[in-house]
RODO-2510 file (C-alpha; in nm, 4 decimals, decimal comma):
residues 401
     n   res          X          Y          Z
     1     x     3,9291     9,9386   -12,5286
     2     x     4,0500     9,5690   -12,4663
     3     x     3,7902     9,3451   -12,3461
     4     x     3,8145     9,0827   -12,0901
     5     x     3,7587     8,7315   -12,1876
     6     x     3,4852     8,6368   -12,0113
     7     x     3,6189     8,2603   -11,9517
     8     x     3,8674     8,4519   -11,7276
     9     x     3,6227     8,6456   -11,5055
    10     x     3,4875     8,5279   -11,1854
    11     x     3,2422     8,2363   -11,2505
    12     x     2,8629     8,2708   -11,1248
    13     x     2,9498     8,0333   -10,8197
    14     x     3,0562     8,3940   -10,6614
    15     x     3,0924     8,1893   -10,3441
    16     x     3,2866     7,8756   -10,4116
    17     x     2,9953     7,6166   -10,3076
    18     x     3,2005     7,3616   -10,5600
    19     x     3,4857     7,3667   -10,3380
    20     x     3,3205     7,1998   -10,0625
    21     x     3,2859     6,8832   -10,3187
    22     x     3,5661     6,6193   -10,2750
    23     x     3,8320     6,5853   -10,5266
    24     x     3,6947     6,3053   -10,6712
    25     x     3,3703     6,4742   -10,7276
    26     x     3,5376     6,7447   -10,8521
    27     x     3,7006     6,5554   -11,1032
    28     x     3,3426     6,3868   -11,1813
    29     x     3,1862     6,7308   -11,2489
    30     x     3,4258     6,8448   -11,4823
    31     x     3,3900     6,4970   -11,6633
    32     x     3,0248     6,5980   -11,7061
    33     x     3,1095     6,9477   -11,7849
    34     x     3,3427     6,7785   -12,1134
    35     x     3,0608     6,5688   -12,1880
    36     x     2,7899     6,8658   -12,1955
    37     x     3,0278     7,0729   -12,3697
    38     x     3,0756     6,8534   -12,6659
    39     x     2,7695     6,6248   -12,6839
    40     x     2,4788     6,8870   -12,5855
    41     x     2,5698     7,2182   -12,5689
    42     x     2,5572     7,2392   -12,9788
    43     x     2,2631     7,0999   -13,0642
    44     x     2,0537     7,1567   -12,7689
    45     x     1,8902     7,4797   -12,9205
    46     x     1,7959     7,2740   -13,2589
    47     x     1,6590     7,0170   -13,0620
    48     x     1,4486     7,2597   -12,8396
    49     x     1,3406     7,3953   -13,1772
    50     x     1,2636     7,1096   -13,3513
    51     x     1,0839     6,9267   -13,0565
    52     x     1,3177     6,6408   -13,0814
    53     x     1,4561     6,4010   -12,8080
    54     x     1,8190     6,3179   -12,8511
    55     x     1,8080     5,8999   -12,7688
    56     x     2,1153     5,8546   -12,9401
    57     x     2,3276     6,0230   -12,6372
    58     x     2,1925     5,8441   -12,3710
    59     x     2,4480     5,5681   -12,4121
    60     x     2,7151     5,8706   -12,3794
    61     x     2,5473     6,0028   -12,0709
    62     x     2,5225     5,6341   -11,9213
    63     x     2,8927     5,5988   -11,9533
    64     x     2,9387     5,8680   -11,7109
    65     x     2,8078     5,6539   -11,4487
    66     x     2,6119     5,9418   -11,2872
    67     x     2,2455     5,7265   -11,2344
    68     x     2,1194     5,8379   -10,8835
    69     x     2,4527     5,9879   -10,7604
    70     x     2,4013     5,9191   -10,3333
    71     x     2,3202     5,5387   -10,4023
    72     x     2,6890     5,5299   -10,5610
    73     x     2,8220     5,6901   -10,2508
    74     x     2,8565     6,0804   -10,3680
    75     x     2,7237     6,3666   -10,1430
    76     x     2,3948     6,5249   -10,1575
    77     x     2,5622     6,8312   -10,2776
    78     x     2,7599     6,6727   -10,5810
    79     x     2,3648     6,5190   -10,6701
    80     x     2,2444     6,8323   -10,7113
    81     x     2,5502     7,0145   -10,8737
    82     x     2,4777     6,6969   -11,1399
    83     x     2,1594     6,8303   -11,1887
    84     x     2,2385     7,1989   -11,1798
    85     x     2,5591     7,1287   -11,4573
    86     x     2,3069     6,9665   -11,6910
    87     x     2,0618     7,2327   -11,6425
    88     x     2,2920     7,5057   -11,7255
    89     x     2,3717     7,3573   -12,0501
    90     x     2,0168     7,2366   -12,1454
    91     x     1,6932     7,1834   -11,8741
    92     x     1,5713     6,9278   -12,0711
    93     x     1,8486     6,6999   -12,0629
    94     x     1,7970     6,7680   -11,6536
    95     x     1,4604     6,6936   -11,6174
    96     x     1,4862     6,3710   -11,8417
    97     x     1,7607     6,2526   -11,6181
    98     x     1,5904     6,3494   -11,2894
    99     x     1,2257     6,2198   -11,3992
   100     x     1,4359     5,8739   -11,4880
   101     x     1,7060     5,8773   -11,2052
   102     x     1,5519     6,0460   -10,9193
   103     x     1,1790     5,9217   -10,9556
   104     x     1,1722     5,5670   -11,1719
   105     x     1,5522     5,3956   -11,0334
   106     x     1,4849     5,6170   -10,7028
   107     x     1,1234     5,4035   -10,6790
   108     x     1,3288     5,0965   -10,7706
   109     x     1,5782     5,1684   -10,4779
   110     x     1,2742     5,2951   -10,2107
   111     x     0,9659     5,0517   -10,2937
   112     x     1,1318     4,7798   -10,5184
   113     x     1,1220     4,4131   -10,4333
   114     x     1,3892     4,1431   -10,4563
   115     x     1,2869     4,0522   -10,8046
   116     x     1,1830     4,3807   -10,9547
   117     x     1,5046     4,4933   -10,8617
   118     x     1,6920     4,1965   -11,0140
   119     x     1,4588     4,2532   -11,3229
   120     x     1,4688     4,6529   -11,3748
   121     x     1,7553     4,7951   -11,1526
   122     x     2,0402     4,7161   -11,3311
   123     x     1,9424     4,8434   -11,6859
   124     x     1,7459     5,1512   -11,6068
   125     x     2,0331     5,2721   -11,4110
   126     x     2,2527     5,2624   -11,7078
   127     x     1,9756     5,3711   -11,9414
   128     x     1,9532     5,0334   -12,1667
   129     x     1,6036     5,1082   -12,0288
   130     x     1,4220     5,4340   -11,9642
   131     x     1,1529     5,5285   -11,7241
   132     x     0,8699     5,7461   -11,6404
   133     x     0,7079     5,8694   -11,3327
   134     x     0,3055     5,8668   -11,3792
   135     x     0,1269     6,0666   -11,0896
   136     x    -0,0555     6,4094   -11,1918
   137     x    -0,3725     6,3820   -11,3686
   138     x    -0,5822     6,5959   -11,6490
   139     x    -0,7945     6,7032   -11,4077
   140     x    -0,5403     6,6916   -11,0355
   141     x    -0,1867     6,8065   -11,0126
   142     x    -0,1593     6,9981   -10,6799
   143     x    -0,4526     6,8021   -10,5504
   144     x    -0,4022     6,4568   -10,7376
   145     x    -0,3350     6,3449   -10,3475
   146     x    -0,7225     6,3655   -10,2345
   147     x    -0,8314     6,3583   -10,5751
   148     x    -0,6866     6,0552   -10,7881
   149     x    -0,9313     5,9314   -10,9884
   150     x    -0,7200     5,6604   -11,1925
   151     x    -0,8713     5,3241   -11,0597
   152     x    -0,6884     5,0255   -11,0003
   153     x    -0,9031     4,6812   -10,9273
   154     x    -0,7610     4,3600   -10,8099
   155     x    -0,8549     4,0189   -10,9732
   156     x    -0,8555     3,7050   -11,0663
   157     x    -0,7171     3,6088   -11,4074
   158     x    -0,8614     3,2748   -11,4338
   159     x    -1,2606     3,4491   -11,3285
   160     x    -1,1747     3,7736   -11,4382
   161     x    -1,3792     3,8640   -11,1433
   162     x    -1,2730     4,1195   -10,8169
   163     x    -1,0692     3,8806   -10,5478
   164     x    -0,8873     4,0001   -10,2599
   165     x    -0,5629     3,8263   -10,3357
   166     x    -0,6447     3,7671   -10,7103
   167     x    -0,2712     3,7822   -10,9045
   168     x    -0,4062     4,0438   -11,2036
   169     x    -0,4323     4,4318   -11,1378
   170     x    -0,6559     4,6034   -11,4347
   171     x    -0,6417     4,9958   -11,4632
   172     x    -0,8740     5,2241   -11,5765
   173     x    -0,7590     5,6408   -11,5828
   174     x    -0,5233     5,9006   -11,7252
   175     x    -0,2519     6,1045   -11,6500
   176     x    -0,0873     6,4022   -11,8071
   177     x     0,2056     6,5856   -11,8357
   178     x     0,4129     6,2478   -11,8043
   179     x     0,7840     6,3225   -11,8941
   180     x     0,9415     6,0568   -12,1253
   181     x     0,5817     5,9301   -12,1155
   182     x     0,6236     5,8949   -12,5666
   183     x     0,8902     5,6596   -12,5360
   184     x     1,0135     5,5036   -12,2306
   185     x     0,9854     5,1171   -12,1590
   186     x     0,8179     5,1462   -11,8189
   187     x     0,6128     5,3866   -11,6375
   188     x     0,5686     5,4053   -11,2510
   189     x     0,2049     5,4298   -11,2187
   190     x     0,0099     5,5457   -10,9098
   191     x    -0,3362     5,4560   -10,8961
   192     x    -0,6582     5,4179   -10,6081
   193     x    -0,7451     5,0940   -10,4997
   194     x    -1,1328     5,0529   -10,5799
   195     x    -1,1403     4,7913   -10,2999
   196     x    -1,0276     5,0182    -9,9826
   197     x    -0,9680     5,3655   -10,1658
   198     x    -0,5780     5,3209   -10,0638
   199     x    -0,3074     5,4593   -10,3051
   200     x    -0,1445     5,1740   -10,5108
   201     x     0,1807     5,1862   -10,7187
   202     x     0,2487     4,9949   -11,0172
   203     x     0,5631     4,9096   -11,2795
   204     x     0,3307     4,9617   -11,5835
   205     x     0,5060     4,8207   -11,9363
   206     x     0,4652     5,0952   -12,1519
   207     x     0,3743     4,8226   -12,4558
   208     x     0,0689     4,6604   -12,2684
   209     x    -0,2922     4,6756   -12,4478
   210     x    -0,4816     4,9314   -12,3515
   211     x    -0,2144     5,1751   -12,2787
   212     x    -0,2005     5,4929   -12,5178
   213     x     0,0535     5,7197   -12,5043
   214     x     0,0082     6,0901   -12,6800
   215     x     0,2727     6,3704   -12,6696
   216     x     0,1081     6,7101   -12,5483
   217     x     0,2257     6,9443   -12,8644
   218     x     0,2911     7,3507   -12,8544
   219     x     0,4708     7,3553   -12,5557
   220     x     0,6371     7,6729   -12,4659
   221     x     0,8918     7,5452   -12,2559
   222     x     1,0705     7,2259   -12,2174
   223     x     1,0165     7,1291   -12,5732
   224     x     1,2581     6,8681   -12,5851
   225     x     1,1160     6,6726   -12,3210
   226     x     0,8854     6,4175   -12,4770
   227     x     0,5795     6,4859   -12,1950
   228     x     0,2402     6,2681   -12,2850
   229     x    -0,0729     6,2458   -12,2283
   230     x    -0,1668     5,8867   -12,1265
   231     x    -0,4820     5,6660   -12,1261
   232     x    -0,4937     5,3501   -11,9683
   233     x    -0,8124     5,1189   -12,0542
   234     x    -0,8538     4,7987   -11,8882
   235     x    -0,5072     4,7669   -11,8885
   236     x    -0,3615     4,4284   -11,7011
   237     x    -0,0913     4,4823   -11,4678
   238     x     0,0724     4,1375   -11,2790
   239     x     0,0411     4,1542   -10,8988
   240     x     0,4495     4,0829   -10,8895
   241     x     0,4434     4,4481   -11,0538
   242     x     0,3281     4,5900   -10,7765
   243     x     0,5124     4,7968   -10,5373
   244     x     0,4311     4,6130   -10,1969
   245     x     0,6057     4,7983    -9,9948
   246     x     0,3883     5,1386   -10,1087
   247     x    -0,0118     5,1273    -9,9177
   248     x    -0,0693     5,4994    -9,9136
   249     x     0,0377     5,8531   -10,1035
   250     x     0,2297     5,9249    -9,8022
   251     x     0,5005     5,6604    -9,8868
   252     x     0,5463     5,8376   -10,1592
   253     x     0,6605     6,1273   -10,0242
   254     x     1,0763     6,0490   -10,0091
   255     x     1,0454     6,0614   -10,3615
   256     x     0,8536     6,3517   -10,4143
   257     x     1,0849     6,5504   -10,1479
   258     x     1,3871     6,4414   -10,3455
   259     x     1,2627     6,5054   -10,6849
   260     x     1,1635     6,8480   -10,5435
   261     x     1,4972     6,8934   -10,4499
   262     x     1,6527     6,8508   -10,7666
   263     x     1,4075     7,0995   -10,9248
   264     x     1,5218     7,3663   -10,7156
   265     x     1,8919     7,2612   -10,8683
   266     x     1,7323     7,3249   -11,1395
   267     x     1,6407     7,6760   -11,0748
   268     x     1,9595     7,7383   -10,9744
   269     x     2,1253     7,5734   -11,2727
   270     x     1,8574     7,8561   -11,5065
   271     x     2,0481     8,0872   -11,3012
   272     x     2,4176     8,0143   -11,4032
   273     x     2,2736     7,9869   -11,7765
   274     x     2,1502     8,2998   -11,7364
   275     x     2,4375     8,4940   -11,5839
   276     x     2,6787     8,3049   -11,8186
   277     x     2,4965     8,4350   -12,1317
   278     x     2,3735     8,7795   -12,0215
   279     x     2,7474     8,8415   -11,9477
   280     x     2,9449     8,7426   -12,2117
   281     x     2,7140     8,9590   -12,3894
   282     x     2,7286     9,2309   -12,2247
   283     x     3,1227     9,2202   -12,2352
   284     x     3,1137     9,1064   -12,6118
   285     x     2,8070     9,3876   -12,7375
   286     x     2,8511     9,7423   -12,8473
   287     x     2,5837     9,9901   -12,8161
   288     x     2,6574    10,4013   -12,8443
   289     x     3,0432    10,3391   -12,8909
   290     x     3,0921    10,1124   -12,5784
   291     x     3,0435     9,7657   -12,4554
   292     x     2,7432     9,7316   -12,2883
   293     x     2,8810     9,5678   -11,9395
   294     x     3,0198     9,9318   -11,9385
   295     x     2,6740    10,0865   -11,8458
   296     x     2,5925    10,1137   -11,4776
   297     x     2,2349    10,0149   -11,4868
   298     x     2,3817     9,6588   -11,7060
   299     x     2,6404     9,6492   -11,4130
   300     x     2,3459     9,6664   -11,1782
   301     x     2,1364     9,4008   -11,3568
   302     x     2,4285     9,1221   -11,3277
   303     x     2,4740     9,2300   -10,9747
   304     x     2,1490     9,1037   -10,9378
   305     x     2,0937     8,8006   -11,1235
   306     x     2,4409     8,6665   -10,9355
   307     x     2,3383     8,7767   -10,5930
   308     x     1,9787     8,5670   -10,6955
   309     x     2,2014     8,2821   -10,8430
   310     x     2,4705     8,2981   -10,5045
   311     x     2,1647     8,3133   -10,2535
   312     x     2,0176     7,9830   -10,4142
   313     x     2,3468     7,7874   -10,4164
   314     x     2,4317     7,8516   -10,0603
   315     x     2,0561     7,7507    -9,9859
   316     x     2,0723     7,4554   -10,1794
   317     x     2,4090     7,3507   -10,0054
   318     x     2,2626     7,3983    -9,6830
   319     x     1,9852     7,1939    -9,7795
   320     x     2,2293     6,9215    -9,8723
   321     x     2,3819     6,9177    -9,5328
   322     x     2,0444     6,8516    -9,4090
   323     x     1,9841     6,6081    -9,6281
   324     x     2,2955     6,4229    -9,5095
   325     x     2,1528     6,4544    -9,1290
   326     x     1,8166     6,3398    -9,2259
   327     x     1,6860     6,6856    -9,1448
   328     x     1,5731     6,8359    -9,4825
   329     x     1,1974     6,7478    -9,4387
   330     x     0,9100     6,8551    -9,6754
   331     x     0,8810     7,2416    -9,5410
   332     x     1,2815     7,3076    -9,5849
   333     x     1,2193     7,1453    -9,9261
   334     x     0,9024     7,3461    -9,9960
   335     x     1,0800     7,6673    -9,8774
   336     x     1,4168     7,6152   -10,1096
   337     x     1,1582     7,5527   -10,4437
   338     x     0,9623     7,8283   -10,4064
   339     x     1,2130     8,1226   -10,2710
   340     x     1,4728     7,9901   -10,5250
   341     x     1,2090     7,9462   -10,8404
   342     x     1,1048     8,3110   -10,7642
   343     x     1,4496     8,4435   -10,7819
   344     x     1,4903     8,2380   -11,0886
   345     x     1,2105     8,4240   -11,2964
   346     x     1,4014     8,7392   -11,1780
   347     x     1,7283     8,6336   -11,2887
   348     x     1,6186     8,5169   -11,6294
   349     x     1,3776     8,8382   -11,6866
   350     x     1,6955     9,0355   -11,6249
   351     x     1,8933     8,8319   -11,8708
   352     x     1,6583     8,8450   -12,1523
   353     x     1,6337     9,2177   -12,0597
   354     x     2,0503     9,2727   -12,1702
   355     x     2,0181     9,0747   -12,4706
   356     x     1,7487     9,3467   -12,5673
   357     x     1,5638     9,2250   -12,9526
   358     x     1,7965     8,9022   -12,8919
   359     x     1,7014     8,7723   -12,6457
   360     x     1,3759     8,6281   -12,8074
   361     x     1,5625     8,4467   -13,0313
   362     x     1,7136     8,0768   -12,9366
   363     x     2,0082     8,1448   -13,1201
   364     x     2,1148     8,3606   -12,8546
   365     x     2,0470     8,1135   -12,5569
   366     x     1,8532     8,3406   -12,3613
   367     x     1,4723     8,2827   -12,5228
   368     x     1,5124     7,9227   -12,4500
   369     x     1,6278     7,9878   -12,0925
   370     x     1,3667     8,2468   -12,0194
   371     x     1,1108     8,0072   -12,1358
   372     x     1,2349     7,7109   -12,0012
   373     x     1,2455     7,8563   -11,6312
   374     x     0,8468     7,9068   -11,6341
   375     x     0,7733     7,5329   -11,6233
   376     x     1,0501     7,5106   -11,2931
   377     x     0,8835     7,7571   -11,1888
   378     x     0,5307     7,5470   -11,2046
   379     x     0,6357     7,1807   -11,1652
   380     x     0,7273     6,9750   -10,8479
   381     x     0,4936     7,2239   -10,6601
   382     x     0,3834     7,5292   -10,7729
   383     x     0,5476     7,8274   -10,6136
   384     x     0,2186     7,8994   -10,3911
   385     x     0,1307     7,5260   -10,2999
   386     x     0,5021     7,5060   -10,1895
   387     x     0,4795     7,8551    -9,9956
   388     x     0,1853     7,7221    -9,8656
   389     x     0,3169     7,4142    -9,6815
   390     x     0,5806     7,6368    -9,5765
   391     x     0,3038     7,8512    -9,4320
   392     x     0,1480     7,5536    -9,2404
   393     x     0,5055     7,4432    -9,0597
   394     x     0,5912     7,7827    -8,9679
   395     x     0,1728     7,8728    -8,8295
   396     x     0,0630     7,5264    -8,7129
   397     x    -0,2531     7,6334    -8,9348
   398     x    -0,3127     7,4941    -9,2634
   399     x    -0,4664     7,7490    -9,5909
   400     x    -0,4496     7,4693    -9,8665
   401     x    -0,8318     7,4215    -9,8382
***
């Protein structure tokens, strides 16, 4: 029998969410479609392998003038269809550009000042400088709210000693699981004022003494994603590095919510990887004289990996409409990362289930897909801390103890 080409069967956006974009964000998309296609598609599996970071594209990726996609006047939907694209061709190339983007230049944008603006802004949003975002803790991730236990103390350079509006910061803590943490210039650090207990932010150079940086090895998932484990010991931070404008772990919320949001493009973007490999082999392999997208229980299987993948698109653009009312607060977010990351581990169980023996190989896409989706599935809120706040805003009773 002939076999359809795959490039000419109905795409995994079943329900045209992409047509709602503009044409000029259409025409950006595709851009970044050529771009993934030629400059990471190839190599992405070798890199994943190898445990390498590709630095030499970032200039490529800079040139496409994506950095923090609203602030240059796109919709909230054509953000997260950035994030989704990238994630489809590689996660780690996603969560690199969404730990820089949508937490370090997003910080720049939300708590920056005149001057750390004019210092920073300019070249971390076209990557001649990269950033990291340092919050969780070896010891606190869901709970590093209550729990911080990175110290930040306020002095005087000239006595060394405490002083209330002393122009030195020193820190003293740790943090893990920092992405870009191995090599980025600057690192967003979040630490607790000893003097009043309140939650301080700080634009830590990554260079400073006192500051060591570690990579976490034998990761499972996300392997090309340089995450560290980071130390800092009596490290000396300038007060004009200080985000003023942050006095509690509540004003950091807008960027948690919007880095959230971007993981759960994420977990839709595993989706379209998954359904776009799981189906061209199915169409493409032979098993007992047939192709294997001939069998009704394979049929079944992509039925329900795109219904999974459909279902978290239309969610995610409804979220986007809500973002562009102001609406989509913390439980919409919370409710969109943990429905969609569930359906996500479905989806990509199915897929590795078609590819049978293959699909636990990278060369075949799947493996790295399948394991890639389990840290979604854990980061920017676990599935039950998310379900959780969910829980609270539809009860009006808390169960996060």
């Amino acid at each position: 029998m002939t076999l359809p080409k795959t490039a000419a069967l109905p795409d995994a956006d079943f329900f045209a969410v992409e047509s709602l974009l503009n044409q000029a964000e259409r025409d950006k998309l595709a851009e970044l479609r050529e771009f993934l296609a030629a400059e990471i598609a190839p190599y992405a599996a070798d890199w994943w392998n190898k445990a390498e970071f590709p630095a030499h594209v970032l200039p490529k990726l800079a040139a496409l003038q994506l950095s923090t996609p609203a602030q240059r006047g796109y919709s909230h939907l054509f953000a997260g269809l950035v994030i989704a694209e990238m994630t489809r061709v590689d996660t780690s190339i996603a969560t690199f550009f969404l730990v820089h983007h949508d937490l370090f230049v997003e910080s720049l944008y939300a708590f920056g000042s005149a001057d750390q603006k004019r210092r920073l802004l300019d070249d971390a949003s076209n990557l001649r400088i990269t950033g990291a975002f340092a919050l969780t803790e070896p010891d606190h991730g869901s709970d590093v709210a209550g729990g911080m236990e990175t110290r930040a103390r306020r002095i005087s350079s000239t006595t060394g000693r405490p002083h209330p509006g002393g122009d030195t910061w020193v820190l003293n803590g740790a943090k893990r699981w920092i992405g870009n943490g191995t090599f980025c210039d600057y690192m967003l650090v979040w630490a607790r004022d000893e003097a009043d207990g309140a939650v301080r932010g700080f634009i830590v150079d990554a260079t400073l003494p006192g500051v060591t940086r570690t990579r976490i090895e034998n990761k499972t998932a996300l392997r090309t994603v340089q995450n560290a484990d980071i130390v800092f010991d009596d490290v000396r931070v300038a007060e004009a590095d200080r985000f003023a404008a942050i006095s509690s772990f509540e004003d950091t919320n807008e960027l948690l919510r919007g880095s959230r949001i971007m993981v759960a493009w994420q977990a839709v973007g595993q989706q379209l990887a998954a359904f776009d490999v799981a189906r061209q082999y199915a169409v493409e392999r032979h098993q007992f004289g047939r192709p294997l997208a001939q069998f009704q229980l394979i049929q079944q299987q992509l039925v329900t990996m795109l219904g999974n993948t459909v279902a978290g698109m239309d969610m995610m653009a409804g979220l986007a409409r809500l973002q562009d009312s102001g609406a989509a607060d913390m439980p919409r977010v919370a409710l969109a990362k943990s429905y969609i990351s569930a359906r996500m581990r479905e989806t990509v169980a199915l897929g590795r289930s078609i590819l049978g023996g293959n699909g636990i190989v990278t060369d075949y896409r799947m493996a790295k897909i399948f394991s890639d989706a389990e840290a979604i599935y854990t980061y920017e809120g676990s599935f039950e801390i998310n379900t959780l706040i969910v829980g609270r805003a539809v009860t009006g009773v808390s169960a996060i103890v």
